[in-house]
C-alpha positions in Angstrom: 0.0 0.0 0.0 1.3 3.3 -0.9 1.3 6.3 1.4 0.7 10.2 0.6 4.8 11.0 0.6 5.5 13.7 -2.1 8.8 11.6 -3.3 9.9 8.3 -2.2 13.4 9.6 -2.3 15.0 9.3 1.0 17.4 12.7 0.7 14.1 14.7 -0.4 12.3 14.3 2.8 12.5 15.6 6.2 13.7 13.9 9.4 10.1 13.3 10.5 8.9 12.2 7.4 11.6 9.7 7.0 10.8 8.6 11.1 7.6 8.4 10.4 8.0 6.2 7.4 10.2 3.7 9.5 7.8 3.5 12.3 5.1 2.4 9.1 7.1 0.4 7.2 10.8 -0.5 7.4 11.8 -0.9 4.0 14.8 0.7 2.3 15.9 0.2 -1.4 19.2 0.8 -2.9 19.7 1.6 -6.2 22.7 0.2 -7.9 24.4 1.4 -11.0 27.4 3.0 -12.6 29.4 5.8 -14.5 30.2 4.8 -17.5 30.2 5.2 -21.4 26.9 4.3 -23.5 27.9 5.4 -26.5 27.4 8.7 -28.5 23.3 8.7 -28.2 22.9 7.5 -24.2 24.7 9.8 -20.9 27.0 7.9 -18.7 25.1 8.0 -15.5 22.7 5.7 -17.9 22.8 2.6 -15.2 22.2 4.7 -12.3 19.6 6.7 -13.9 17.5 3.5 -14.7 18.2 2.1 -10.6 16.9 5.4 -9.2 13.8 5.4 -11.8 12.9 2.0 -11.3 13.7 1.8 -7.6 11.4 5.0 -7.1 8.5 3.2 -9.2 9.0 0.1 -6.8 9.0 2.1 -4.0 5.7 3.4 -4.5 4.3 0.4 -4.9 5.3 -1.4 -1.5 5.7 1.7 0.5 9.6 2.3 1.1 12.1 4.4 0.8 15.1 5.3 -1.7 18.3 5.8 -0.4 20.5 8.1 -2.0 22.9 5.6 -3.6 26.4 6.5 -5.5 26.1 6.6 -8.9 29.7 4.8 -9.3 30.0 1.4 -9.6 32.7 -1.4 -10.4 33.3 -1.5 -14.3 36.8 -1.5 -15.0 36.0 -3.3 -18.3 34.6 0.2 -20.0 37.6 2.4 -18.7 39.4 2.6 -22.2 36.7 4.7 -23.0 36.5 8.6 -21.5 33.3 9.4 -18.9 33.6 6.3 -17.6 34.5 6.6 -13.7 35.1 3.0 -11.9 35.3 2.3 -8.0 37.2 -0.7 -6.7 35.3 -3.3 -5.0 36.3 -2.9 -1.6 35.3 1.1 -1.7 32.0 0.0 -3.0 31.1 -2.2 -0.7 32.2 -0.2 2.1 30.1 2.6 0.2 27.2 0.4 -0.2 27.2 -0.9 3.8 28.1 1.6 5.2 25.2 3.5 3.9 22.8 0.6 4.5 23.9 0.1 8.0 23.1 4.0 8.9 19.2 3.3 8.0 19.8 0.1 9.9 20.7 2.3 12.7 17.5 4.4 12.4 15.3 1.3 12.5 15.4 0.3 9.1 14.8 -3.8 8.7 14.3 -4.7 5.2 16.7 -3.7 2.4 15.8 -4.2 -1.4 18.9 -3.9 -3.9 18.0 -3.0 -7.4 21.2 -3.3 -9.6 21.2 -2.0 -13.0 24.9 -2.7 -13.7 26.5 -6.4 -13.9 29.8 -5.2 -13.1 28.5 -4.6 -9.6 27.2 -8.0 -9.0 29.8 -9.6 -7.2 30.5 -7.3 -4.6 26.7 -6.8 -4.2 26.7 -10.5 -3.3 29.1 -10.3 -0.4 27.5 -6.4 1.0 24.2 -8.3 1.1 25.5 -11.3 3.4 27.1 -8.8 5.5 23.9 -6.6 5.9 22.4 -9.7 7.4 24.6 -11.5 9.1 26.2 -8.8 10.9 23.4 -6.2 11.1 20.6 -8.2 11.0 18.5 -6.7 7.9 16.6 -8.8 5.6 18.0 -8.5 2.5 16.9 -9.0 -1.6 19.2 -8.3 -4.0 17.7 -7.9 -7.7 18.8 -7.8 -11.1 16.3 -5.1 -12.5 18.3 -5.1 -15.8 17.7 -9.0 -16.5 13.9 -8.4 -15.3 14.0 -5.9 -18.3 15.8 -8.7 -20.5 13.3 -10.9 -19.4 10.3 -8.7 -20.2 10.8 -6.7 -22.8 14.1 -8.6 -24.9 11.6 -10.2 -27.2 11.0 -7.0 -28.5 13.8 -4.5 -28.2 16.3 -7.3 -29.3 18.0 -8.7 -26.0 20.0 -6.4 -23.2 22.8 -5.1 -25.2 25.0 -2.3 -24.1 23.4 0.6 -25.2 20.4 -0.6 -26.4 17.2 -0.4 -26.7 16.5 -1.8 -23.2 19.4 1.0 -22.1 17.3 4.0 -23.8 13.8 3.2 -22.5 14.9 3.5 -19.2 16.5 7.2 -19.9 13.6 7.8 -21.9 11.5 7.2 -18.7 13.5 9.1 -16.4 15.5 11.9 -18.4 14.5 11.8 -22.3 16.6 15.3 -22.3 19.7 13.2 -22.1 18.6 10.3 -24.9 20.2 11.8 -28.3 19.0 9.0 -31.2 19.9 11.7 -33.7 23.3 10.9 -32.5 23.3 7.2 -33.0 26.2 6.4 -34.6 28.9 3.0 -35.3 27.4 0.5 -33.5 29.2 -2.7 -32.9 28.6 -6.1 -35.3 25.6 -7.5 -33.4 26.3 -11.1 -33.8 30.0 -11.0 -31.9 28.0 -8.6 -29.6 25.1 -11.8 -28.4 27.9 -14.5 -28.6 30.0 -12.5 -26.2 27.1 -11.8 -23.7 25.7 -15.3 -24.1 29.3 -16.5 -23.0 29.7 -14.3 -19.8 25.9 -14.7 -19.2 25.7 -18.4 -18.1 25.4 -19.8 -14.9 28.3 -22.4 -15.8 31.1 -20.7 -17.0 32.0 -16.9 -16.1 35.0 -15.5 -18.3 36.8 -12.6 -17.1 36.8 -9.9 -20.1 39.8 -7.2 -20.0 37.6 -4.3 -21.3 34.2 -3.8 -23.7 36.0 -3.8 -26.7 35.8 -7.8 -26.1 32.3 -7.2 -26.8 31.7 -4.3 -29.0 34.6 -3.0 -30.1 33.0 0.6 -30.4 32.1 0.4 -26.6 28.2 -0.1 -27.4 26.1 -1.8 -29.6 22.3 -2.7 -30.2 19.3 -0.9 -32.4 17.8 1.7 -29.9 16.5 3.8 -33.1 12.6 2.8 -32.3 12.7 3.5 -28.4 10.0 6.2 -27.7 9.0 8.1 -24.3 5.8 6.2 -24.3 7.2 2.8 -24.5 10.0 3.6 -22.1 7.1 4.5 -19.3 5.2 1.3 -20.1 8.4 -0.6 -19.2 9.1 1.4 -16.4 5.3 0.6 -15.0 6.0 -3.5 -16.1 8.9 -3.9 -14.4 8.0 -2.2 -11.5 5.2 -4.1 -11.2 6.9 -7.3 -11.7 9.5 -6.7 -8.8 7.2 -4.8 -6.6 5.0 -8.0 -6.8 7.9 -10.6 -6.8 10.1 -8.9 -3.6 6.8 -8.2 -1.8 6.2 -12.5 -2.1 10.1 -13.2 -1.2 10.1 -11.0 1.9 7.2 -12.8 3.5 9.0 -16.1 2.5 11.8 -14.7 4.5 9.8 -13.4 7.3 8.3 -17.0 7.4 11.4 -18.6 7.8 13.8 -16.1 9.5 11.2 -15.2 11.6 11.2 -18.8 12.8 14.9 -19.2 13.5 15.3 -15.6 15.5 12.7 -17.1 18.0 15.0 -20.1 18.3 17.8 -18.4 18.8 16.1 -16.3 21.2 15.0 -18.9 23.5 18.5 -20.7 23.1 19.8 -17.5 24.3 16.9 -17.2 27.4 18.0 -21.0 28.1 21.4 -20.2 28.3 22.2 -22.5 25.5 24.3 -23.0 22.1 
C-alpha cells in the first residue's frame, strides 16, 4: 500500500517524514548502478539513472524508501573509453554498507537492492551477506536489468550495451539526455550476443579485460525505435513485476527467519548454544 509522501526519495524528505516512514514500514531500497560510457546517443550516469527510476517506481508500490545511492559502480572493463568513472570493490562495498547500515541504525529492517549494472554483481553479493549476518536486515538483491531482459528482450532485441532496453529506461526518467539523432557505429551485433551469451551463463563466467571484447566501439544494439511512451510502459511493467515478486520473497523470508530468531532467542533465554 502506498502512502501520501510527495517523493519516495530518502534525501528529499524531512527527518520526521523519513521517522515516520520507519515506524510504518521498514523498507529501504538501494539503487545500484554505474558511470560509464553508453555510447554517442545514451549519458553515462545511464545505469544509475535506470536504478533510481525504477527503484522509485518500486518504491511506491510497497511503501519504502530510496536511499541516496552513488552513482559509481565497479566496471573497469569500460575504462578505455573517457566518462567512464570506476570504484574498486572494496570502496563499494564499504560505500554500499556503510550507507545501508546508517538506516539500519535508524530502525530500518528490510533492504531491497535493485542493480542495473552487472559489473557490480559480485561485490553486491558479499554487501548483502554482510547486511544480514552482521546487522541483522533482511535483504533481496535484484537484477532489475535481467527483469527488463526478461520482459521486454523479445521485442527491443535482447539487453545489449546501449540498447534499446538501455534507452527506455533514460527515456522514462530523463528523455533530455537520450540523443537518437546521435546514433552512430554500432558494434557487429552477432560477436555482440555471442559475447554476452558467453559471460551470461550460470556455468562458465570468463573474465573480459575491457568492452571492446564485446563491442569493439564500446556499445552496440538498435535503440533507433525506443520512444518516451514505450520507455514508461516498461518502467510501470517492471516495477510491477519486482514490486509484486520482492513483496512474495520477503514474506518467505519473514516466514522462515522469523522462525529461526525465535530459536535463537529462546536458546539465548535458556542459556544455551
Amino acid at each position: 500500500m502506498s502512502h501520501a509522501l510527495a517523493t519516495r526519495y530518502f534525501a528529499d524528505l524531512t527527518q520526521p517524514e523519513i521517522a515516520a516512514q520507519f515506524e510504518r514500514n521498514p523498507l529501504v531500497l538501494l539503487p545500484a548502478g554505474s558511470v560509464e560510457q553508453h555510447g554517442p546517443h545514451l549519458p553515462t550516469g545511464t545505469d544509475i539513472f535506470a536504478a533510481n527510476v525504477i527503484s522509485h517506481a518500486v518504491a511506491e508500490r510497497m511503501d519504502g524508501l530510496v536511499l541516496p545511492a552513488t552513482p559509481l559502480g565497479v566496471t573497469p572493463m569500460h575504462m578505455p573509453f573517457e566518462g567512464t568513472i570506476t570504484l574498486t570493490p572494496d570502496t563499494y562495498m564499504r560505500v554500499v554498507k556503510e550507507t545501508c547500515v546508517s538506516t539500519a541504525q535508524h530502525g530500518a529492517k528490510y533492504l531491497l537492492i535493485l542493480n542495473w549494472h552487472e559489473g557490480n554483481i559480485p561485490s553486491l553479493a558479499i554487501a548483502a551477506e554482510s547486511l544480514h549476518r552482521d546487522h541483522g536486515m533482511t535483504v533481496l538483491t535484484v537484477q532489475a536489468c535481467y527483469v527488463a531482459a526478461e520482459l521486454y528482450g523479445h521485442e527491443c532485441n535482447g539487453l545489449t550495451h546501449g540498447g534499446e532496453i538501455e534507452a527506455l529506461a533514460v527515456l522514462a526518467h530523463r528523455p533530455d539526455l537520450v540523443h537518437l539523432d546521435r546514433i552512430d557505429y554500432s558494434s557487429d551485433h552477432e560477436l555482440g550476443r555471442s559475447m554476452d551469451r558467453l559471460r551470461r551463463t550460470r556455468s562458465y563466467q570468463p573474465v573480459l579485460t575491457d568492452i571492446r571484447s564485446i563491442a569493439p566501439t564500446g556499445w552496440y544494439g538498435s535503440p533507433e525505435h525506443a520512444t518516451v511512451e514505450k520507455g514508461e510502459r516498461m518502467l510501470r511493467d517492471i516495477a510491477d513485476a519486482i514490486a509484486t515478486e520482492a513483496t512474495e520473497i520477503f514474506r518467505q523470508l519473514d516466514a522462515v527467519q522469523g522462525g529461526v530468531a525465535e530459536v535463537k532467542q529462546l536458546r539465548e533465554a535458556a542459556g544455551g548454544s
